[in-house]
GUNU-806576 format. One record per residue (C-alpha): residue in one letter; x, y, z; residue number from 1. Coordinates in Angstrom, 3 decimals. Layout:
<pts>
a, X, Y, Z, NUM;
...
</pts>
This chain:
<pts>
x, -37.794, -2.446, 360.487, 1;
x, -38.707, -1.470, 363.950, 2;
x, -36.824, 1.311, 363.962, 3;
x, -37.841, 2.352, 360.703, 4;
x, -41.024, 1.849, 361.642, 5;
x, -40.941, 3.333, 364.372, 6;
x, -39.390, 6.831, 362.892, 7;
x, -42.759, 6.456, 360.268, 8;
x, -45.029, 6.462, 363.993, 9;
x, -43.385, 9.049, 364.704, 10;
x, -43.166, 11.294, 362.570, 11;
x, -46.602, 10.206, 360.591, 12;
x, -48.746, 12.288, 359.257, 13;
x, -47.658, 15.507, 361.639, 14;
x, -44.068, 15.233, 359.790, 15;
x, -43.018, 18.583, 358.335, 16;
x, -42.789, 18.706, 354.004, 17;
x, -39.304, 18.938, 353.319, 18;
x, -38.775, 22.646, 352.147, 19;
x, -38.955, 23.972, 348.649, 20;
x, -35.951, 25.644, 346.719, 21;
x, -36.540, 29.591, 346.760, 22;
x, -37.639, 31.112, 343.529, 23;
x, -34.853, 32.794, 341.596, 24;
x, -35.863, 36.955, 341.381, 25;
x, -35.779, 37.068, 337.299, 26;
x, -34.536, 40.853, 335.734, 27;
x, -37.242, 43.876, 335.017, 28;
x, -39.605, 42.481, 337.557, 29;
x, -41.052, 43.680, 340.653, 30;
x, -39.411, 41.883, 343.856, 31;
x, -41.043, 41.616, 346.812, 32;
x, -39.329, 44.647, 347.812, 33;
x, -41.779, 46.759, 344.997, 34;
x, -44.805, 44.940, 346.571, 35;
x, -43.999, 46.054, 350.017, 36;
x, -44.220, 49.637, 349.187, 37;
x, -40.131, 50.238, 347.765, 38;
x, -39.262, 50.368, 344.345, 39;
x, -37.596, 47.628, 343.096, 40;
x, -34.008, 48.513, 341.212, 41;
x, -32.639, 47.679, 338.179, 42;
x, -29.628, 45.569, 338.241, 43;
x, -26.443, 47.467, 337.824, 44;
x, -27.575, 50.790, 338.887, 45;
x, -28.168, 52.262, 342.408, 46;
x, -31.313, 54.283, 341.405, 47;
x, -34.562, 52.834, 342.154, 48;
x, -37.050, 52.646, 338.880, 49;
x, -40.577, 52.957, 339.093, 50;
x, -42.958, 50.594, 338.876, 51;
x, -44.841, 51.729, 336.356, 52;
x, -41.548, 52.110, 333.958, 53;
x, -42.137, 48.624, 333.639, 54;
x, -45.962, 48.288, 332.449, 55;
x, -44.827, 50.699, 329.855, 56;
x, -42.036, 49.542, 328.623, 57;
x, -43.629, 47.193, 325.865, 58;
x, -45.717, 49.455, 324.736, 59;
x, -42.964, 51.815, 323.676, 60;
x, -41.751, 49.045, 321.723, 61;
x, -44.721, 48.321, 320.214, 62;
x, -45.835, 52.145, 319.289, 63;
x, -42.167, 52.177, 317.769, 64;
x, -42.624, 49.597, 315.752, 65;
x, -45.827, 50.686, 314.220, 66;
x, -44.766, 54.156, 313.578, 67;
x, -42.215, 52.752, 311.387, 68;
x, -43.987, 50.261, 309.661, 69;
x, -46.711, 53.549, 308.898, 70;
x, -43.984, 55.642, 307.670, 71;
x, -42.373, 52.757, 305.245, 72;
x, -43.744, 52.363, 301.983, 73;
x, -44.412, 49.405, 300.049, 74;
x, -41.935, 50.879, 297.475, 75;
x, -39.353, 51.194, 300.172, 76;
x, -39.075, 54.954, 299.559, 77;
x, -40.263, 57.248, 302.804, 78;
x, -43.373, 58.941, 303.298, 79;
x, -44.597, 61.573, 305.412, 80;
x, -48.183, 61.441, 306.443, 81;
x, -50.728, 64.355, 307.753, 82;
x, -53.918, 63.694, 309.258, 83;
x, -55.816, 65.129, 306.181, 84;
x, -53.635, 65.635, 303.645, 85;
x, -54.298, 64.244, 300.387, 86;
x, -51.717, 62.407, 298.635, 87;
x, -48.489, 62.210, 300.845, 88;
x, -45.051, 63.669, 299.562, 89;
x, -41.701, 62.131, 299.382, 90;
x, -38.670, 62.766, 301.756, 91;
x, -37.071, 63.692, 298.847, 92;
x, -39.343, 66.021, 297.125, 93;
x, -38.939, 68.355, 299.725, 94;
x, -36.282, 71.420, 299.791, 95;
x, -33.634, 71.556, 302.522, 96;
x, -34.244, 74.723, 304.388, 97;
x, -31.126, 76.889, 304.883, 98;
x, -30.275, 78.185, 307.873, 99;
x, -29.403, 81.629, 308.196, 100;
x, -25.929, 82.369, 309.986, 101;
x, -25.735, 83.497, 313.471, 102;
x, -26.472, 86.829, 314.183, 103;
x, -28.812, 87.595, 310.851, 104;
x, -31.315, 89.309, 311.239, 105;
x, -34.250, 88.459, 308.971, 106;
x, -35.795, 91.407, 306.965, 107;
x, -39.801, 92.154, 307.099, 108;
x, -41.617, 92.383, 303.598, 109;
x, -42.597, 95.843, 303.381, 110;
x, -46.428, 95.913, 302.048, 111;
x, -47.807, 98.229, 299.731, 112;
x, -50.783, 99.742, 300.300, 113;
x, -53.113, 103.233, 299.535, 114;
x, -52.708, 106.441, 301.999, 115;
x, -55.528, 108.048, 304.039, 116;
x, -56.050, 104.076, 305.316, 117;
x, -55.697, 101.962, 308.217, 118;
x, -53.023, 99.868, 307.043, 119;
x, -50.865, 103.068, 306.326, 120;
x, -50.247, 103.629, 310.207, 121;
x, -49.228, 100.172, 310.638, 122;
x, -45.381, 99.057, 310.570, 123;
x, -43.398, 97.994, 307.191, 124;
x, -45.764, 99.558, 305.766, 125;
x, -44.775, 102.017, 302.218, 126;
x, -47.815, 104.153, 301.388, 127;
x, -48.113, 104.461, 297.521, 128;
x, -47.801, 107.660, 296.385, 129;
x, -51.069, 109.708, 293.945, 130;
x, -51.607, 108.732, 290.831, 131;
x, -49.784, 111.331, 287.669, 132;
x, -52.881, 113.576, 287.075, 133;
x, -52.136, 113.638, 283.464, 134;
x, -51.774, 117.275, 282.666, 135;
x, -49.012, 116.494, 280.136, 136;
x, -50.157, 113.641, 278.509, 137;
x, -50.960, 113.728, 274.708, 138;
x, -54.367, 113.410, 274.068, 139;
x, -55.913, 111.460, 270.538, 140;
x, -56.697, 113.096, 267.969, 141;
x, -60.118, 113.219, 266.057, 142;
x, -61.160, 113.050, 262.749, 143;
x, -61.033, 117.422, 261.868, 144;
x, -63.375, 118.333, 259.208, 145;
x, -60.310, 119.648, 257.002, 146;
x, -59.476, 115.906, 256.014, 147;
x, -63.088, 115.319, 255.488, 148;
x, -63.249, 118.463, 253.115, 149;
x, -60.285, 118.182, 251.535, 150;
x, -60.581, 114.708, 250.533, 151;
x, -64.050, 115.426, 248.786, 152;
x, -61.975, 118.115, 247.009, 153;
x, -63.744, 121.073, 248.084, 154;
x, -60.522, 123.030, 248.557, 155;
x, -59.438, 124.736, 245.828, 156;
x, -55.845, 124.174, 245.625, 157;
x, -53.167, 121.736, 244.311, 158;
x, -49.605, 120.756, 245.426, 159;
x, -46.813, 122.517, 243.804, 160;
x, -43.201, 121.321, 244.220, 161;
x, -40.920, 124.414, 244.030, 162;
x, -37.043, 124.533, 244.367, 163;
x, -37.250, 126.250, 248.042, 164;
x, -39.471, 123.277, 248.936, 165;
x, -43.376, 122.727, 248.716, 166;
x, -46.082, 125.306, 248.468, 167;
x, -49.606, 125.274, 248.049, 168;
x, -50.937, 126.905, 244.324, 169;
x, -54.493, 128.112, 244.796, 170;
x, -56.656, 127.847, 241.800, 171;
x, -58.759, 131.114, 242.488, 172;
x, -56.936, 134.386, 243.691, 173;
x, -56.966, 134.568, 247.923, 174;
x, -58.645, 137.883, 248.028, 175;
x, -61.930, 136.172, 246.655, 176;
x, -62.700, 133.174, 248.674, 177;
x, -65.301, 133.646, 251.816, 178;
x, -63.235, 133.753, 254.843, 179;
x, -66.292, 132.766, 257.142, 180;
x, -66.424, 129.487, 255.533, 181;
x, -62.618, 128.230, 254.608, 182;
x, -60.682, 129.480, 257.685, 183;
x, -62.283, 127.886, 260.532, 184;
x, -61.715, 124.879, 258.002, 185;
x, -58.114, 125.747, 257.894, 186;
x, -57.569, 126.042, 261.710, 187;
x, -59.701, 123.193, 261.921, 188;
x, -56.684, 121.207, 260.448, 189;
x, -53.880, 122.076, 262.902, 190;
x, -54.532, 119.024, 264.911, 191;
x, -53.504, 117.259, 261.419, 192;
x, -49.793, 115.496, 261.823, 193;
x, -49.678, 113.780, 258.817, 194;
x, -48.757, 114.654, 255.204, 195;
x, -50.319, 115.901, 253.446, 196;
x, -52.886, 117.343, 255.888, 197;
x, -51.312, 119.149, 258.244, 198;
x, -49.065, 121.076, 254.846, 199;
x, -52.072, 122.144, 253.796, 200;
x, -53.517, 123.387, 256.417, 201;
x, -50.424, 125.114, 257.856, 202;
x, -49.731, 126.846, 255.026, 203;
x, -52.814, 127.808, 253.500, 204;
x, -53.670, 129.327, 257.124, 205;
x, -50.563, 131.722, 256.521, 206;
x, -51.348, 132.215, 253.263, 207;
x, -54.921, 133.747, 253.739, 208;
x, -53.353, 136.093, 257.074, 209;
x, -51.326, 137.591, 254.599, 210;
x, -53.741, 138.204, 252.164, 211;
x, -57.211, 138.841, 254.350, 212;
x, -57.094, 142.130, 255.828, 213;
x, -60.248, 143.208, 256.951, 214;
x, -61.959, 139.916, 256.204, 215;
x, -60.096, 138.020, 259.426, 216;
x, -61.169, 140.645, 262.189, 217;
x, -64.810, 139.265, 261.777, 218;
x, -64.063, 135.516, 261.543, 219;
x, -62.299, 135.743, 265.329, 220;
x, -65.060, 134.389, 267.270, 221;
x, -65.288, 131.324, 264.836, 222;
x, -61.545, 130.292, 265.108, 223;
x, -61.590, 130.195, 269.115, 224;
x, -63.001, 126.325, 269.341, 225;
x, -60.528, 124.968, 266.567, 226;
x, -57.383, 127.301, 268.188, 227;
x, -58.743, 125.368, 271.742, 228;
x, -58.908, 121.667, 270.122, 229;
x, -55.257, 122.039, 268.761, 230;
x, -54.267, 122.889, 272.683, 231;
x, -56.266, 120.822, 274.100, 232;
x, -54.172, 117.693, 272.151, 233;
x, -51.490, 118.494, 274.292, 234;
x, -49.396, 117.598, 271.799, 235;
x, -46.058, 119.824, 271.689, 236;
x, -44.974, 120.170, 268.369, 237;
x, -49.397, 120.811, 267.319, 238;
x, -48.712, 123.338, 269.889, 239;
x, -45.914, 124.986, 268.742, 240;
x, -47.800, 125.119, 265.326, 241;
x, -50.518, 126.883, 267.183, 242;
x, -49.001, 129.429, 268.906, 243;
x, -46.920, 130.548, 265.727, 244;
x, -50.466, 130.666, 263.594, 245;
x, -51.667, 132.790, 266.971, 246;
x, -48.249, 135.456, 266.116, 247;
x, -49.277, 135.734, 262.589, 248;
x, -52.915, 135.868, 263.713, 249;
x, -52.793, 138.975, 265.950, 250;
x, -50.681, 141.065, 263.754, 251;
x, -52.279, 140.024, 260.479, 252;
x, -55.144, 142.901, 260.884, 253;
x, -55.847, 145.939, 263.172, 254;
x, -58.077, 145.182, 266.296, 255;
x, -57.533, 141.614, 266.190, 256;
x, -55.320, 141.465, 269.248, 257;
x, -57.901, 143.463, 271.095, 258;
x, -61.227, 141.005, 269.859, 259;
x, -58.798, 137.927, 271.141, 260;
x, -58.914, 139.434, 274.888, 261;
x, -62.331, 137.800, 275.954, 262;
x, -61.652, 134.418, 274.435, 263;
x, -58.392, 134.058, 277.118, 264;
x, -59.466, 132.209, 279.218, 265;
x, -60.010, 129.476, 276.309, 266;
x, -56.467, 129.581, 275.034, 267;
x, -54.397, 130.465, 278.025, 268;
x, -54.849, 127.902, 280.301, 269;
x, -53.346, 125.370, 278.440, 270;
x, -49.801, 127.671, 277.916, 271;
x, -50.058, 128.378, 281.865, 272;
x, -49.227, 123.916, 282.059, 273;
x, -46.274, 124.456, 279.141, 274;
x, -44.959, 127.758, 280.467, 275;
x, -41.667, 127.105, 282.069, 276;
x, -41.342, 123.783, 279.839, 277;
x, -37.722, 124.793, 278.771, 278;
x, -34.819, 122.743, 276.990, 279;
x, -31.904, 121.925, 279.924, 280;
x, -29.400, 120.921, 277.261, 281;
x, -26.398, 122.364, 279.757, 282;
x, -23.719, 123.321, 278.103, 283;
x, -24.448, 121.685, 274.836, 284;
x, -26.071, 123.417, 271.474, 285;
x, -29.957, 123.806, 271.313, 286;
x, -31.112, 123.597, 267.548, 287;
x, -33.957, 124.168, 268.337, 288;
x, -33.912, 127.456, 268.932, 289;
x, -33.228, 128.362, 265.233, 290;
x, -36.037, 126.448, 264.553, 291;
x, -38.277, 128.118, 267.245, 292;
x, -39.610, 124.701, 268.475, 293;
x, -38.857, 125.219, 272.354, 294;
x, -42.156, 125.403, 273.545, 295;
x, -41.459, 127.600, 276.598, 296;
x, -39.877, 130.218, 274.826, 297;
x, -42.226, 130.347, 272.278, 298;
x, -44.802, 130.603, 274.971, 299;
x, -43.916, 133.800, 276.246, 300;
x, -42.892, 135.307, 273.259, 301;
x, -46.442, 134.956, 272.305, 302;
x, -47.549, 135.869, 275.513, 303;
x, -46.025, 139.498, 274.905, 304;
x, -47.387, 139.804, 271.612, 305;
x, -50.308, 139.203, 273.585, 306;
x, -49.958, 142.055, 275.271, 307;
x, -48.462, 144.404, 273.479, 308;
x, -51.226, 144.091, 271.074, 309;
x, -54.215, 143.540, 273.204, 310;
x, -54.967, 147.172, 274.560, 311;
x, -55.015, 148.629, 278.010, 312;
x, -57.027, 145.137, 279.560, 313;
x, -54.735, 142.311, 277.957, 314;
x, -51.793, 142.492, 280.954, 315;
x, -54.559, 141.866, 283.371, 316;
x, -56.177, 139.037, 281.577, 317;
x, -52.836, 137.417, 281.209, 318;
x, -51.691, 137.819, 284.902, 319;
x, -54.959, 136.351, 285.710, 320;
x, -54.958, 133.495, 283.773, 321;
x, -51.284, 133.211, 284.035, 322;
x, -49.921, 133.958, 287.511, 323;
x, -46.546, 133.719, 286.859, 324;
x, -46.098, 135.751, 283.489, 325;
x, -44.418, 139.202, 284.306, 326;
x, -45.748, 142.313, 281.978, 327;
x, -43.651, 143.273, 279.371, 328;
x, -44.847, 147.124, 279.063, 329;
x, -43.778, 147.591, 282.280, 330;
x, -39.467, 146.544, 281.907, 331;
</pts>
């Protein structure tokens, strides 16, 4: 007990606390390597990491684990989500996009767009052409005074059926009837295309030529504005009709192809736009020709008649109004 005792004296109070057991370093902490300024390593690899690899580590977990649960639905089906989009669209609802091959080279839409303009200079660019001016397009017709007249039964003449076809049977002789009052009705009904209006006034137009003789030289100036309506239709069979009623007109009575040379530039302009309107049927058969419907021919064969019957001034008038015609008189 002494002994004991006397170890206790001397090592009393002063006696040094018997040593702890060292703390064992645990994995994906700092040692006290990292707090001395080194970085601490990961076990099983030779590169240091960082110390701050391992503040963020649980947040990446975290962040991951949110951005799924926000793309999940409650329906199990997945969304995707847009900062202010309204309602959100299904994986599925979208198309796959198809990817081009290697070495494809995608094309540029080519925009449209008006000449004369600032967008015209730019690339893939077409610049749309003019607009068609219109100079052959058929024009509509108006109500003539013919129909109006004939309707009311002012004309006096019937229908008569015949075995070379139809033909008109006037009720009074031709000779008698005032030419200043029923031929401009007559011309009046060449822009007429239906039947039995445009008969009518087709034939019964011939009819009086043939018959008039020094009653039609005075009547020109008042058949000039329903000649220019029946051009002005643009219509190629009305003018066809026209320009055969013009023949018949200027040889129908001496001095009439000479009182039509100041009213040219009424009538003419309209055959300078159909002049060289010809039939390219090749090498097939024209029919038309027998039936004298090809407007360009027809055009300059009243065109000479023109001239041949117009005087000394007519060739001028025409070349004028016509550039292109060549005289006649002069071959």
């Amino acid at each position: 007990m002494a002994a004991v005792g006397g170890r206790e004296r001397e090592g009393g109070a002063h006696a040094p606390a018997p040593a702890a057991p060292a703390a064992r370093e645990l994995p994906f902490q700092p040692s006290a390597r990292a707090t001395a300024g080194q970085p601490a390593r990961a076990p099983g690899s030779s590169r240091p990491r960082p110390a701050h690899a391992f503040r963020w580590g649980g947040r990446r977990v975290l962040w991951s684990v949110f951005c799924l649960l926000s793309i999940v639905d409650a329906g199990g089906e997945m969304v995707v989500e847009k900062a202010g989009s309204s309602p959100s669209k299904t994986v599925g609802d979208r198309s796959p996009q198809q990817r081009e091959p290697l070495g494809h080279v995608k094309k540029t839409k080519q925009q449209v767009c008006d000449g004369f303009t600032i967008k015209a200079m730019m690339k893939n660019t077409v610049v749309r052409g003019p607009p068609l001016a219109g100079a052959f397009k058929e024009r509509p017709t108006k109500p003539t005074a013919f129909r109006k007249f004939y309707e009311r039964g002012d004309f006096p003449i019937a229908l008569e059926h015949d075995t070379k076809g139809n033909k008109i049977n006037w009720k009074v002789e031709i000779e008698k009837l005032d030419y200043h009052y029923y031929l401009p009705l007559f011309f009046d009904g060449l822009c007429e295309m239906t039947f039995p209006y445009d008969f009518f006034a087709r034939q019964g137009i011939h009819d009086m030529l043939e018959h008039g003789g020094n009653k039609i030289l005075p009547v020109i100036p008042e058949l000039i504005i329903p000649i220019k309506n029946a051009l002005s239709l643009r219509n190629q069979q009305v003018i066809c009709v026209t320009l055969k009623v013009l023949q018949h007109l200027v040889v129908s009575a001496d001095m009439v192809g000479e009182a039509l040379v100041p009213y040219y530039r009424q009538i003419l302009p309209v055959l300078n736009i159909f002049k060289n309107m010809n039939v390219n049927s090749g090498d097939g058969i024209d029919y038309s020709q027998q039936k004298r419907e090809n407007i360009g021919d027809l055009i300059q064969e009243t065109l000479e008649i023109f001239e041949r019957y117009g005087g000394e001034t007519a060739s001028i008038n025409i070349k004028y109004m016509i550039p292109t015609y060549e005289s006649c008189m002069l071959k």
